[in-house]
ZAMARGU-4260 file (C-alpha; in steps of 0.2 Angstrom, whole numbers, plus 5000, padded with zeros to 4 digits):
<rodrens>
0) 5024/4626/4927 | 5014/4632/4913 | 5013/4626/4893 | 5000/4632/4882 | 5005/4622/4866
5) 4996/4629/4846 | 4980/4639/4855 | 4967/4644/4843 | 4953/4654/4847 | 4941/4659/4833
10) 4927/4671/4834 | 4915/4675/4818 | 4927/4686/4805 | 4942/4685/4818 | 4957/4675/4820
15) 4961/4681/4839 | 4974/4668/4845 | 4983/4659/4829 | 4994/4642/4835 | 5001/4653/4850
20) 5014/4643/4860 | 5017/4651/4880 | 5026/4644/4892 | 5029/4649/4911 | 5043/4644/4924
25) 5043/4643/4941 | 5052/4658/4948 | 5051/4669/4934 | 5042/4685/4926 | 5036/4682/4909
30) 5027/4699/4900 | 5016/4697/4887 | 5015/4712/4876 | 5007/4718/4861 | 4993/4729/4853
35) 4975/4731/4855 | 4968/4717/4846 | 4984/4707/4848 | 4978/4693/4857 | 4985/4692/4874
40) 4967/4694/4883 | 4961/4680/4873 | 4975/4669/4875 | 4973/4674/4896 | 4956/4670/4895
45) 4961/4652/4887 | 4970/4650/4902 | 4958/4658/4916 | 4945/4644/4908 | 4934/4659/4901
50) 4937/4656/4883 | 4938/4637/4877 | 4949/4635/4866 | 4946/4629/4846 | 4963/4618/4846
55) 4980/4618/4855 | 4982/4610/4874 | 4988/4618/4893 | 5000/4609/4901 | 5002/4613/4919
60) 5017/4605/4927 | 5019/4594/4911 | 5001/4585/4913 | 4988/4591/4901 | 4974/4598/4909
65) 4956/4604/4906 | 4954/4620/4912 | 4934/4626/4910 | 4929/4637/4921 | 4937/4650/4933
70) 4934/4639/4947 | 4944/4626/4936 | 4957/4639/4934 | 4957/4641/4953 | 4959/4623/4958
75) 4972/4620/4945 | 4982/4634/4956 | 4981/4648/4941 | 4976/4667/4949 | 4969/4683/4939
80) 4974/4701/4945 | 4963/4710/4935 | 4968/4729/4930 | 4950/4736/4939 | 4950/4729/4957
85) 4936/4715/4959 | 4934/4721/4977 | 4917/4727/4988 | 4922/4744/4994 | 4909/4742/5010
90) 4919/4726/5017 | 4935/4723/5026 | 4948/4715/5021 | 4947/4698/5028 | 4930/4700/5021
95) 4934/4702/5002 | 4947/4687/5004 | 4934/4677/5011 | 4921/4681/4997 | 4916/4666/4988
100) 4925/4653/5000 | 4916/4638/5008 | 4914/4637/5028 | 4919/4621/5026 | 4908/4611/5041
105) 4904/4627/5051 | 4887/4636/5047 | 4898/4651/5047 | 4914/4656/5041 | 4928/4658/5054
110) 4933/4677/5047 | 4946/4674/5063 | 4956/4660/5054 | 4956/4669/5040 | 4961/4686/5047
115) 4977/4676/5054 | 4980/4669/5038 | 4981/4685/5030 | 4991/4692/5043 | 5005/4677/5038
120) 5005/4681/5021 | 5008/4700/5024 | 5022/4694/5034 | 5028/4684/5020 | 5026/4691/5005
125) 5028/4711/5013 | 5008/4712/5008 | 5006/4725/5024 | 4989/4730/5025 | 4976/4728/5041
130) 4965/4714/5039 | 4950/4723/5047 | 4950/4738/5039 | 4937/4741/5025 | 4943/4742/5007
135) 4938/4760/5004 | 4947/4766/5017 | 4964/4762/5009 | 4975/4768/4996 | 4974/4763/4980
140) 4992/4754/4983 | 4983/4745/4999 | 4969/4739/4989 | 4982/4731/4977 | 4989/4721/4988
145) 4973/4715/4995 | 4970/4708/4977 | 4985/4700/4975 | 4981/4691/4996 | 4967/4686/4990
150) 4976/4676/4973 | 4990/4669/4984 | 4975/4664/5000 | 4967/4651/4986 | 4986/4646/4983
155) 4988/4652/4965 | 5006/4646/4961 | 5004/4654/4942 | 4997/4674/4943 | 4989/4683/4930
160) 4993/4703/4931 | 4985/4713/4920 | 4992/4729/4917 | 4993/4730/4938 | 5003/4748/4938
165) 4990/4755/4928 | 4983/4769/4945 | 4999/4767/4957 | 5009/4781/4961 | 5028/4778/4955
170) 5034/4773/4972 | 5018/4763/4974 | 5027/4754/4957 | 5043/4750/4965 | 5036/4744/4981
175) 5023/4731/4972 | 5039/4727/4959 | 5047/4722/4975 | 5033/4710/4982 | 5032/4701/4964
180) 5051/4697/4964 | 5047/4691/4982 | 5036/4681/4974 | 5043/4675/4960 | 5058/4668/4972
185) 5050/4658/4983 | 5044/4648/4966 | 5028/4655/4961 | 5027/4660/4941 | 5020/4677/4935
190) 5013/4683/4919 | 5014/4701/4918 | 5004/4712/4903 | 5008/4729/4903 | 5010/4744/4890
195) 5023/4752/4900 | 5037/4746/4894 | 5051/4753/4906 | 5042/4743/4918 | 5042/4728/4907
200) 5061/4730/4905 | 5063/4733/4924 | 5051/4719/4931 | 5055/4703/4917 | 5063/4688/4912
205) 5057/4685/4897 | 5045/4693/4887 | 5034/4688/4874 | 5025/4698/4860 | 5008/4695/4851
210) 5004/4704/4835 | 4989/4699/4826 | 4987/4685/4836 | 5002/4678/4831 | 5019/4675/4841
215) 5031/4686/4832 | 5047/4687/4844 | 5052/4681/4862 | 5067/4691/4869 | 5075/4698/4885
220) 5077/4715/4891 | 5097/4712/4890 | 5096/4710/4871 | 5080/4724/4870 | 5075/4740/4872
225) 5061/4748/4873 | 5061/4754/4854 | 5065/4736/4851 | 5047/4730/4859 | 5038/4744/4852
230) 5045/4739/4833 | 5040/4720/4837 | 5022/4726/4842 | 5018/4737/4829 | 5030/4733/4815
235) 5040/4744/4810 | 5048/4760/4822 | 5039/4770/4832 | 5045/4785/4842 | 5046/4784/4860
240) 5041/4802/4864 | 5037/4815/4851 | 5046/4830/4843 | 5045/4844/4852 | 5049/4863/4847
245) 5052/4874/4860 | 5038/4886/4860 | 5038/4903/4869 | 5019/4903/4879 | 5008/4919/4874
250) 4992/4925/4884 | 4982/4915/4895 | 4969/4906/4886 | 4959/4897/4900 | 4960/4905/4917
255) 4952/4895/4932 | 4951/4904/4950 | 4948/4896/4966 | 4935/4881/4958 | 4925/4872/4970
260) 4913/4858/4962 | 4905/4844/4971 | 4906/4827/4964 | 4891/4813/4962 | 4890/4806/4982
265) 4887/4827/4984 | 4907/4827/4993 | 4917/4841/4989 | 4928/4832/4974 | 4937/4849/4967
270) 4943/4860/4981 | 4948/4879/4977 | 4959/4876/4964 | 4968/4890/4953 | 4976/4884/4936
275) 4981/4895/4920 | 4983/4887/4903 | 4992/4898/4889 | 4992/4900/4871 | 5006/4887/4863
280) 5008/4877/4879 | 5000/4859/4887 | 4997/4860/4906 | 4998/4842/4909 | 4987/4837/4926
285) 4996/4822/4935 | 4989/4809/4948 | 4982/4796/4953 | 4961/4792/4946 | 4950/4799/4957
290) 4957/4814/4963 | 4943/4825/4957 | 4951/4824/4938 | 4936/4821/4928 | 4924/4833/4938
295) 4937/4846/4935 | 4937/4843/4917 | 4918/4844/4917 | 4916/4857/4925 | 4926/4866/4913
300) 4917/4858/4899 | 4897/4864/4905 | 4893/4848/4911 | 4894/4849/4929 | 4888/4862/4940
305) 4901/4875/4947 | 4900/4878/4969 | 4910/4891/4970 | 4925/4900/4958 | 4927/4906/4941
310) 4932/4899/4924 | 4937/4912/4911 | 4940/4905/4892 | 4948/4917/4881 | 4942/4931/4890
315) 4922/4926/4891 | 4917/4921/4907 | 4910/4903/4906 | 4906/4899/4923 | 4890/4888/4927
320) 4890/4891/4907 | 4879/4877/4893 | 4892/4866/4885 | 4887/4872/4869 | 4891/4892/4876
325) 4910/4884/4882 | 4911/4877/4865 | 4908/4893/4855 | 4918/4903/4867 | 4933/4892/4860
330) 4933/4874/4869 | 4934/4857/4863 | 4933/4843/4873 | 4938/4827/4872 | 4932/4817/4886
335) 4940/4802/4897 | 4925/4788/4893 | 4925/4789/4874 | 4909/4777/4871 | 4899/4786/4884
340) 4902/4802/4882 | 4913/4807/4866 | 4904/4796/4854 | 4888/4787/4849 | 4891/4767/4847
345) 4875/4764/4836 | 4878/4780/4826 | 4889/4777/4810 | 4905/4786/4808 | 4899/4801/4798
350) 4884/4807/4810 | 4898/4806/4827 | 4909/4817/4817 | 4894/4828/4811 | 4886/4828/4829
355) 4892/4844/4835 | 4893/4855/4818 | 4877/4849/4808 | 4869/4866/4809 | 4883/4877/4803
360) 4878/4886/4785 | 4888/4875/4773 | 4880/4860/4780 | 4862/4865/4781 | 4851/4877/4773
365) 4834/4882/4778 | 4835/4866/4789 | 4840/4855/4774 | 4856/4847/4778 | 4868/4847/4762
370) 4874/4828/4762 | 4887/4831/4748 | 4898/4845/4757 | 4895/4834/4776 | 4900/4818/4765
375) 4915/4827/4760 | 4923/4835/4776 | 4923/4817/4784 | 4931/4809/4770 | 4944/4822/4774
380) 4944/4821/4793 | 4945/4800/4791 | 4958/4803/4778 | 4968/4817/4788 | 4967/4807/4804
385) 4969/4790/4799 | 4953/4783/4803 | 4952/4765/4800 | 4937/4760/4794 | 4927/4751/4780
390) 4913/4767/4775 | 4909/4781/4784 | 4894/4770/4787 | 4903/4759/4798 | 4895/4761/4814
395) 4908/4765/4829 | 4906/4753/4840 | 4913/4742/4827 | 4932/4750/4826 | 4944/4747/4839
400) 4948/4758/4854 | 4961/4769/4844 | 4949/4772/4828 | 4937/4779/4841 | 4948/4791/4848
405) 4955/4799/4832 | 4938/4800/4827 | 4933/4809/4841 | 4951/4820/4841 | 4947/4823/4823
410) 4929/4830/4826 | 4935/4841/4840 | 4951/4850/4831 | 4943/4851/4816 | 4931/4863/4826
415) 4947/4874/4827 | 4949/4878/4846 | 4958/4891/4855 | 4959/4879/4870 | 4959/4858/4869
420) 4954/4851/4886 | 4960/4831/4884 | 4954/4819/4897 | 4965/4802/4896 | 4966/4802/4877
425) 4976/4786/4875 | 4968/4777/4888 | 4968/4760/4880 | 4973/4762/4864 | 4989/4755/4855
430) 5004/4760/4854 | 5004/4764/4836 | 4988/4777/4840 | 4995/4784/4853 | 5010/4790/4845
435) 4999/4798/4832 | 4987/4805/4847 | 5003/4815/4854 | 5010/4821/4838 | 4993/4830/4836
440) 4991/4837/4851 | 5012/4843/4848 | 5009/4852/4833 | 4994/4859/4839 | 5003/4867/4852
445) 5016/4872/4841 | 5002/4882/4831 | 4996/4892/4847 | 4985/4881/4855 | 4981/4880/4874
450) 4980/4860/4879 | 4974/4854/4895 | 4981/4836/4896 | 4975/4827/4911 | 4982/4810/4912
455) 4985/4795/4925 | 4997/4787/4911 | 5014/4798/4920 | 5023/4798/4905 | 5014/4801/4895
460) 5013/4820/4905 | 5029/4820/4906 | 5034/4815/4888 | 5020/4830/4882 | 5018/4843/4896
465) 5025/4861/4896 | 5022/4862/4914 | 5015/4848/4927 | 5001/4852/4940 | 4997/4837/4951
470) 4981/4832/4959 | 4976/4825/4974 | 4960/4825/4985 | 4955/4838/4972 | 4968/4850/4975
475) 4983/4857/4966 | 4997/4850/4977 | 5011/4857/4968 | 5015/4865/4949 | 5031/4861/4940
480) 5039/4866/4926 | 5043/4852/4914 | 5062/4854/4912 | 5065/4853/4931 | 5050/4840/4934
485) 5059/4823/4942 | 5048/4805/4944 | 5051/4804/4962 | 5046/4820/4966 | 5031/4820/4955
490) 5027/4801/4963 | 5026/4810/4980 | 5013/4824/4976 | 5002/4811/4968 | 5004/4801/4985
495) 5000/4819/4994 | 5016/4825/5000 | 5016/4845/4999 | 5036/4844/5005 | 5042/4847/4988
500) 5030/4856/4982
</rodrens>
């Protein structure tokens, strides 16, 4: 169905895609996997006609073609599932699907053609989902499946899913792994990223894997592992989860009582929760996004007001407290959207990791700041934490997505906290970050810490937690102990089933 033969994408300093050769057949899952960095959403882009290639050729069903635009890509039967929904909350379904479409000779689009239209291909493909109910009142699975509707409603024979799992509830996983082998056997070609890679072993055929915009290996999951894939992307081993000792948990660090906070459209968003985080443990919180995660963490932090409840951090109460008085009392954050709220993009490297700790005595005196001793203890946090970048001057929008966040863990540990509160810390970043990312947070734990991890990534809670407390509607639905703790189980609190809890 699908050839993309030598593709070559250049952009100023930056080889993205280097003579990549890709294919896809009809009736089969094809991953691409790699990096940050790595070239697959170039090479995507190539092939949804938002990027133009410098050299190489698509072939679709063996005839070269032109593809220029996204409504090129369209007509040429190619459909994009994007990772962040590209749906309007306030409209129905048959609405969304419609969005874009020409009425053809009527004045007005016939929404009751459509609506039956849809209805078949629920039928079909096991899409269910009512045509006339409005996007934000379904689940995050629903809105999904509306996405993928609206790809097979313009007839995409070749589908684009990137990273499609990424807020689904492990059932939620199996159901849509189900509807894409549907598909996949009634002749339509898929091309699956994802940086899961169970699920890449579970769901495909073949798998590709991009590393410095280069091919470097196409296998199988029979003569794979998921080891394997993370050696091929990163280049050399890389551990799945990491070392953990078994640490006995002392007092409790940060105590939270019956917190109510409201979130930005004024609706209750945290709802009377209770959670205890201890000295050498992680209290990972599970769940799907928006289940009133972030306003829990900052509310915790100082940045969000508290309704009702009380938040006690190593004995001091904090409640409704400045985020510089949670920070003294022992807190350090390190918040879920890194560029707009952990770090500064026009500022260079030095002054993000100097933003919080400038004033202290061995950096300033009589409100002169000491550069030599500043200058000094980034050099050590950039070295200590593997920082890559050219200078300390380098300004940080200009490192990649992992940089970033060891900067930011760097800059937060090194103000030695009692408790760590860590909101999505891999999110986006490479494999080979992340794996530093949770070694971190492990031995800090080791070393008495408290960490609270909150993370929609579920194994990565599973792979660092102590204990797991799982959100939903911004309550606790159920606390577990890591030991005991079982996917399925964990799958049906995030979905909002209190049986097992």
């Amino acid at each position: 169905m699908l050839e993309m033969r030598g593709i070559t994408k250049r952009f100023p300093g930056v080889l993205a895609c280097d003579s990549v050769d890709f294919s896809a057949w009809a009736g089969e899952v094809h991953t691409l996997l790699g990096e940050n960095g790595a070239g697959k959403s170039t090479l995507m882009k190539v092939l949804f006609g938002l990027y133009r290639p410098d050299d190489g050729e698509i072939l679709l069903h063996g005839k070269r073609s032109e593809v220029s635009s996204p409504a090129s890509a369209i007509a040429h039967g190619i459909g994009m599932i994007h990772q962040h929904f590209m749906l309007v909350p306030s409209l129905t379904v048959v609405e969304n699907v419609a969005l874009g479409l020409r009425s053809g000779s009527r004045l007005r689009l016939d929404l009751d053609s459509v609506a039956e239209k849809v209805a078949q291909l629920s039928d079909t493909y096991g899409l269910h989902v009512d045509p006339w109910a409005r996007i934000w009142q379904l689940s995050v699975g629903e809105r999904q499946r509306v996405e993928i509707i609206k790809a097979l409603y313009r007839d995409a024979q070749l589908l684009v899913l990137d990273e499609p799992t990424a807020v689904l509830t492990p059932q939620e996983v199996d159901e849509l792994f189900v509807i894409l082998r549907g598909m996949c056997e009634r002749g339509r070609a898929l091309i699956f990223i994802s940086h899961k890679l169970h699920e890449v072993m579970e769901l495909s055929d073949r798998i590709t894997v991009l590393r410095d915009g280069r091919v470097v290996g196409e296998t199988t999951p029979d003569q794979t592992s998921p080891e394997g894939l993370a050696q091929m992307m990163v280049g050399r081993p890389v551990k799945m989860a990491p070392d953990k000792e078994d640490v006995e948990p002392g007092a409790p660090l940060l105590a939270i009582e019956g917190l109510t906070v409201r979130g930005d459209r004024d609706q209750v968003a945290v709802d009377g929760v209770d959670l205890e985080v201890r000295s050498g443990e992680i209290l990972g919180i599970a769940g799907v996004s928006g289940n009133g995660q972030r306003e829990l963490a900052e509310a915790i932090a100082g940045l969000r007001e508290v309704e009702s409840g009380r938040i006690e951090l190593v004995g001091h109460d904090v409640t409704g407290a400045e985020p510089r008085a949670v920070r003294e009392a022992g807190l350090s954050y390190v918040p879920e959207e890194r560029m707009k709220e952990g770090a500064v993009g026009d500022f260079t490297v030095a002054e993000n990791l100097m933003l919080l700790n400038h004033a202290e005595e061995q950096y300033c005196r009589h409100g002169v700041l000491r550069f030599g001793p500043m200058r000094e203890h980034c050099s050590e946090l950039v070295r200590s934490y593997r920082v890559k970048t050219p200078s300390l001057n380098t300004t940080v929008k200009s490192l990649s997505g992992g940089n970033i966040q060891k900067l930011i863990l760097a800059r937060e540990l090194a103000a030695a906290p009692k408790v760590l509160l860590a909101a999505q810390p891999t999110r986006g970043v490479d494999i080979g970050a992340a794996e530093y990312i949770h070694d971190q947070l492990v031995k800090r734990r080791t070393e008495g810490m408290g960490i609270l991890l909150i993370s929609e990534d579920l194994d990565e809670v599973l792979g660092l937690s102590d204990r797991i407390a799982v959100m939903f509607e911004g309550r606790i639905v159920g606390i577990v102990d890591r030991a005991g703790a079982k996917v399925e189980e964990l799958g049906l609190l995030m979905a909002g089933s209190t049986a097992s809890a």
